[in-house]
C-alpha positions, 0 to 999 in steps of 0.5 A: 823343548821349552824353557819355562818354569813349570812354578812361576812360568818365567821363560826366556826375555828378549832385548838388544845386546849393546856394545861399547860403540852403541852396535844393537843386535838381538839376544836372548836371555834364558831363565836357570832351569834345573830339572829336580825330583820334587815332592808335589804338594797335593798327592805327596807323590816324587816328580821331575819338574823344570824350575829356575834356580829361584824357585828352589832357592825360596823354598816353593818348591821341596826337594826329595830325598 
């Protein structure tokens, strides 16, 4: 299962989650992905595509019915 965005390919960012006292451990932040039926531009046709919530929210992507 991979966690990319099939629009701007934005997948997981990894860093250190920092506590309080300065303690570093590893975490990993995961994109908004919202499985939508799309209308793809070039066929008109219906399809399911993973997109983060960024994508649908500017309109890169139209919603079908």
């Amino acid at each position: 299962m991979s966690r990319i965005c099939e629009v701007c390919g934005k997948k997981p960012v990894a860093g250190h989650k920092v506590s309080h006292a300065n303690n570093k451990s590893k975490k990993i932040w995961y994109p908004n992905l919202q499985k939508i039926r799309c209308i793809d531009a070039k066929t008109g046709t219906v399809k399911r595509v993973k997109s983060c919530t960024r994508c649908i929210r500017s309109g890169f992507i139209r919603k079908a019915v």
